[in-house]
FIKOLZA-1660 file (N, C-alpha, C; in steps of 0.1 Angstrom, whole numbers, plus 5000, padded with zeros to 4 digits):
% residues 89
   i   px   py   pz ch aa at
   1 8059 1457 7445  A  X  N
   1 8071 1453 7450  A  X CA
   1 8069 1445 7463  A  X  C
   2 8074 1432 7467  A  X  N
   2 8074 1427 7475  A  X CA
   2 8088 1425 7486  A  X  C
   3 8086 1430 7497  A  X  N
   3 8097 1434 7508  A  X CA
   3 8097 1425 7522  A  X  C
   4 8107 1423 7524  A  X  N
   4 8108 1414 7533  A  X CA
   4 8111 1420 7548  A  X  C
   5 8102 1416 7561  A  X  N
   5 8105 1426 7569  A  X CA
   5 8113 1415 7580  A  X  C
   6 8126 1416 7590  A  X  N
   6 8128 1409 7599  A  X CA
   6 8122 1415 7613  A  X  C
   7 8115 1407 7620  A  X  N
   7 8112 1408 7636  A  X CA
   7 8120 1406 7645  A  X  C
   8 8126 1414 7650  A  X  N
   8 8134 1408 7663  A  X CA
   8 8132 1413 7678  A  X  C
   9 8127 1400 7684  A  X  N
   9 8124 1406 7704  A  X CA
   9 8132 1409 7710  A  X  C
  10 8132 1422 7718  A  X  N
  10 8147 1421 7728  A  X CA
  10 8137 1415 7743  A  X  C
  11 8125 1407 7742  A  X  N
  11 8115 1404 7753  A  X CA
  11 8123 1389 7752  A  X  C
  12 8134 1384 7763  A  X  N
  12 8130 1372 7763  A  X CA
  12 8124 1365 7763  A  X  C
  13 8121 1347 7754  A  X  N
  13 8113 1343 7751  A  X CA
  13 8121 1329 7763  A  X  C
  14 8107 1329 7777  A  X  N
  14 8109 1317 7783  A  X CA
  14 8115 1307 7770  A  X  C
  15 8125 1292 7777  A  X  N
  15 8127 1284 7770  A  X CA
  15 8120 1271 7774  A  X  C
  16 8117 1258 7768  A  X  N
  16 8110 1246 7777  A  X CA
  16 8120 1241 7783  A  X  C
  17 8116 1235 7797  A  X  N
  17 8121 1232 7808  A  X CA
  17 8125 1216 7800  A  X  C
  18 8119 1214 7793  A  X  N
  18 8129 1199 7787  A  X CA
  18 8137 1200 7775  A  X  C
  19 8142 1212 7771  A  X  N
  19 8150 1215 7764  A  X CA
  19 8164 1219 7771  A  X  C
  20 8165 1223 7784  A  X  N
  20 8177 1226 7794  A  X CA
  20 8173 1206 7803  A  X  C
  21 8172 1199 7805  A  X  N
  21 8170 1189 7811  A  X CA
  21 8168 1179 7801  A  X  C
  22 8180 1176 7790  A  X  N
  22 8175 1165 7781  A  X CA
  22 8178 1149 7788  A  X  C
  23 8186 1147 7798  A  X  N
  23 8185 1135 7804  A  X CA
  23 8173 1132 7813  A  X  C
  24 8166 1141 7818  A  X  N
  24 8151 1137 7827  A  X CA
  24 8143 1128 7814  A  X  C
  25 8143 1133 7801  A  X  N
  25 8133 1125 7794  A  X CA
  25 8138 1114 7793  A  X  C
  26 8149 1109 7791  A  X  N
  26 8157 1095 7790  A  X CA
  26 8152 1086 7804  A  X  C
  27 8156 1095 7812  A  X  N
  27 8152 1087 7827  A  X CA
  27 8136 1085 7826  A  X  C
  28 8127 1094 7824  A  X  N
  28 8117 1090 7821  A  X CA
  28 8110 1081 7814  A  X  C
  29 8114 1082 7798  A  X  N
  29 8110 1070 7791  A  X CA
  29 8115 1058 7796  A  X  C
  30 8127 1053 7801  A  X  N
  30 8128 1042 7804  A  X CA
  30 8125 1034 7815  A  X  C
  31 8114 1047 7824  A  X  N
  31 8106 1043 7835  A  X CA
  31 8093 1037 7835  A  X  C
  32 8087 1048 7819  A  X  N
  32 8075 1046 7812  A  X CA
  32 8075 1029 7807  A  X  C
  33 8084 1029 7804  A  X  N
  33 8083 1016 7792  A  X CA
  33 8088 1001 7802  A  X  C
  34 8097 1004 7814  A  X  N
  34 8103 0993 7817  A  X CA
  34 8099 0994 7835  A  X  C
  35 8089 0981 7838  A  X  N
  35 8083 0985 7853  A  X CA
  35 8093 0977 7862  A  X  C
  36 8105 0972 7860  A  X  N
  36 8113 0969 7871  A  X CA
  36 8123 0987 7872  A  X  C
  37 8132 0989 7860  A  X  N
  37 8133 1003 7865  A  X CA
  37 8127 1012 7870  A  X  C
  38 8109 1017 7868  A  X  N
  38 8105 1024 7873  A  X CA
  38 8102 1021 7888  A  X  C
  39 8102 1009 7891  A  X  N
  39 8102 1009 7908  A  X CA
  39 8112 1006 7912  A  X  C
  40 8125 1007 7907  A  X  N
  40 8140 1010 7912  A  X CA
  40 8138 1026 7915  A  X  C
  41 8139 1031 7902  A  X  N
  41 8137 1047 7906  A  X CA
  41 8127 1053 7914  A  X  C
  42 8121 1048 7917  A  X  N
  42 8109 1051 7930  A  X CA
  42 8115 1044 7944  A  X  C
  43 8123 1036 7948  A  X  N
  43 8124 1033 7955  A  X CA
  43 8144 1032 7961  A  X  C
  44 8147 1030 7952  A  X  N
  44 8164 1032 7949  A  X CA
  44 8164 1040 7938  A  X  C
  45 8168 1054 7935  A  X  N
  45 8166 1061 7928  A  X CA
  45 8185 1063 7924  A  X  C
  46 8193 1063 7938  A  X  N
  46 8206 1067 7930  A  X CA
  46 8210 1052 7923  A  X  C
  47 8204 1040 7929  A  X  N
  47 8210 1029 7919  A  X CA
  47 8203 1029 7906  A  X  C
  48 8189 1034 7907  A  X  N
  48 8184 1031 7891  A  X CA
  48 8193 1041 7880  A  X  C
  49 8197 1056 7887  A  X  N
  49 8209 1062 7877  A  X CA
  49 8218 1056 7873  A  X  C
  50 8222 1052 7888  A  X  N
  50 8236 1046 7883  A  X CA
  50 8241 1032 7874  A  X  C
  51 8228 1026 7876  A  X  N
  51 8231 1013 7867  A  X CA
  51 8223 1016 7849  A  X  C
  52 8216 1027 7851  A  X  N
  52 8215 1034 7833  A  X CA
  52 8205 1023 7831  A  X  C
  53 8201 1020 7815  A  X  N
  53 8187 1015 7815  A  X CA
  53 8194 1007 7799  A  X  C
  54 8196 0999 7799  A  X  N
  54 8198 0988 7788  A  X CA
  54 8211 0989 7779  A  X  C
  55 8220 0991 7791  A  X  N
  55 8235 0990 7790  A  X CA
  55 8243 1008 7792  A  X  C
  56 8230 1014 7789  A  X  N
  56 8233 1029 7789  A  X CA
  56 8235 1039 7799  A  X  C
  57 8240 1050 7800  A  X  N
  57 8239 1059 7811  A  X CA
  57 8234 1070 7807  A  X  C
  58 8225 1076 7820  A  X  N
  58 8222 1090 7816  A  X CA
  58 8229 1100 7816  A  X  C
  59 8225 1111 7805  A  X  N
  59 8231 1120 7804  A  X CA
  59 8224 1129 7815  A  X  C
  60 8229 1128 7829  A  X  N
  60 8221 1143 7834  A  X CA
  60 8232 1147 7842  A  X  C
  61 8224 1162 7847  A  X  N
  61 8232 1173 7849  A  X CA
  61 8235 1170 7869  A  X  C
  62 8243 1175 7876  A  X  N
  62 8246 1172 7889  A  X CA
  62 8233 1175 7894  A  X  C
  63 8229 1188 7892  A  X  N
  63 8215 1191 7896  A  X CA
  63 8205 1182 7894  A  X  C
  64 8202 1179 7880  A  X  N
  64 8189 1168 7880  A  X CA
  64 8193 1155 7886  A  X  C
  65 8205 1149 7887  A  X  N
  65 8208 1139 7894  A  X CA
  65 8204 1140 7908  A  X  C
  66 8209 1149 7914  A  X  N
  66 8207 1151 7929  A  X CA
  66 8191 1153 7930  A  X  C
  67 8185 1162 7922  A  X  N
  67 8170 1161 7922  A  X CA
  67 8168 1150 7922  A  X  C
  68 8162 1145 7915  A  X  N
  68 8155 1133 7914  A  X CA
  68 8157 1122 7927  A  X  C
  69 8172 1119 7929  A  X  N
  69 8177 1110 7943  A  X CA
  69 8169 1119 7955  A  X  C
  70 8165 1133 7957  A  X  N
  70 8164 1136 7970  A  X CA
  70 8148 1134 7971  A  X  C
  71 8137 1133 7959  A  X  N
  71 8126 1135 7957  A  X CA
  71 8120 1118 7964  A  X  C
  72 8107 1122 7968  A  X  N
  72 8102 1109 7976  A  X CA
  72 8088 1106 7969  A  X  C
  73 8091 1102 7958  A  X  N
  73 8070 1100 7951  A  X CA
  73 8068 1086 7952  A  X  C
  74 8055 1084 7954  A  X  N
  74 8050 1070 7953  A  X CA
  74 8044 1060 7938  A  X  C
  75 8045 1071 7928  A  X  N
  75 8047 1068 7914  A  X CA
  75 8049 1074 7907  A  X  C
  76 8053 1072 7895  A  X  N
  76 8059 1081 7886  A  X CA
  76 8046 1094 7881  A  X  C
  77 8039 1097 7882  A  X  N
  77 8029 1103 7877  A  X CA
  77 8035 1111 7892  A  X  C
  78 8037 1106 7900  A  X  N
  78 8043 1117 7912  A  X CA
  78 8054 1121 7913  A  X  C
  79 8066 1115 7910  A  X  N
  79 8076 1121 7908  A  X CA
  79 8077 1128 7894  A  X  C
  80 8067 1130 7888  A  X  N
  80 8072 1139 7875  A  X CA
  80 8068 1151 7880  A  X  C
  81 8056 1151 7887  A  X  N
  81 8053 1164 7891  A  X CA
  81 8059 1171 7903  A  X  C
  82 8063 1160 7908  A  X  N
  82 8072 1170 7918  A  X CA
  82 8091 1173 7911  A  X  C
  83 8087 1169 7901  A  X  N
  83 8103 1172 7893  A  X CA
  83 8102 1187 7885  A  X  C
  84 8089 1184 7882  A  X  N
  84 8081 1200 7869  A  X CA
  84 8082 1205 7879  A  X  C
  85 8074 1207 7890  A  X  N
  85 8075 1218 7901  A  X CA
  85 8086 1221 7908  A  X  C
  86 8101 1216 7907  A  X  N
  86 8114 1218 7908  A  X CA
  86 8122 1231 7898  A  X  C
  87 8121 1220 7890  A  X  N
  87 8130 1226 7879  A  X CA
  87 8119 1238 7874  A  X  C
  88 8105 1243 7877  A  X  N
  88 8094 1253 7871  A  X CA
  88 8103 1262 7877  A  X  C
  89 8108 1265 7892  A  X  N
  89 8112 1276 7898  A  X CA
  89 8125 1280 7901  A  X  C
% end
């Protein structure tokens, strides 16, 4: 006889930090791929939001907006990590 058993945790299970922040990856890739936006957002960060990235706007949250504009990195390999080390805590 084969029986089927369900598991259920009442231990929450952390969630990924880019699953609640789906607009940081947007802002991201279009920094990764396009080097006049990413040294807009390194350098003018509320205009690189606000003018979106190939006609588009991001979807982000007040919080990651305001993150990002208050954050001071010198490249993107820096501002990501000082964004992970934001939103980690």
């Amino acid at each position: 006889m084969i029986s089927s058993i369900t598991f259920t945790s009442k231990i929450p299970v952390p969630s990924n930090p880019r699953d609640s922040h789906p607009g940081l990856s947007s802002v991201f890739a279009a920094a990764v791929v396009n080097q006049n936006f990413r040294e807009m957002l390194l350098h003018e960060p509320e205009k690189a939001l606000k003018q979106g990235y190939l006609g588009k706007s991001f979807a982000l949250s007040q919080e990651d907006r305001s993150l990002l504009v208050s954050l001071n990195a010198k490249s993107l390999t820096d501002l990501a990590k000082q964004v992970v080390h934001n939103i980690g805590n």
